[in-house]
N, C-alpha and C positions, 0 to 999 in steps of 0.2 A: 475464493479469495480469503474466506474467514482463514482458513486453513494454515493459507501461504503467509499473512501475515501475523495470525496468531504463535506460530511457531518459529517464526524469523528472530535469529538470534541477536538482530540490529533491533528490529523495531515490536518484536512480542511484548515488548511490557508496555508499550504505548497504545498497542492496537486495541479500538475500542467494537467496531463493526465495520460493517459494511452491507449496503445496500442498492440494488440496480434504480436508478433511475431514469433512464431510458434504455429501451431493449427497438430495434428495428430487425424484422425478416428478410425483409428485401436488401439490404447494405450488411446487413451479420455484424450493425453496430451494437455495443453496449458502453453505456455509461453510468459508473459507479462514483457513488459517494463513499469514501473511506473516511471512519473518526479515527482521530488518535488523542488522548488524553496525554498533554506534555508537561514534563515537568517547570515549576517557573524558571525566568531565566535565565539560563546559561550558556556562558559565551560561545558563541559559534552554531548551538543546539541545533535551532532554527537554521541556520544557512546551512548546516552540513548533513544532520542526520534527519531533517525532516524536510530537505530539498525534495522538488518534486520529481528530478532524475532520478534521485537516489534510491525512492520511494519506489518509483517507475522498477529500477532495477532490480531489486528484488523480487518482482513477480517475473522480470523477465529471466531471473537466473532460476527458476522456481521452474520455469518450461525449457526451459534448455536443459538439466537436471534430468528432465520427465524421458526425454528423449532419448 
């Protein structure tokens, strides 16, 4: 994930980390904490580029890409 968002041309300059915070074997769930450092703000910033779809998106075009 560092990867896919460090190098994301929307959101590289905000991504700060990321880290699992739950991992299950039996369900092949994971759950990550993503930081992003936002600039103060600016209209719309927060609803558009750092929507949790939007965010979602880019890793999903990240694996479509792979494919």
């Amino acid at each position: 994930l560092t990867d896919v968002y460090s190098s994301s041309p929307a959101l590289g300059r905000y991504f700060r980390s990321a880290q699992v915070v739950y991992f299950s074997n039996e369900s092949s769930t994971v759950f990550y904490q993503l930081e992003f450092s936002v600039p103060p703000s600016t209209e719309g910033f927060m609803e558009n580029t750092m929507n949790p779809d939007f965010v979602r998106n880019v890793l999903r075009q990240n694996i479509y890409d792979e494919d």
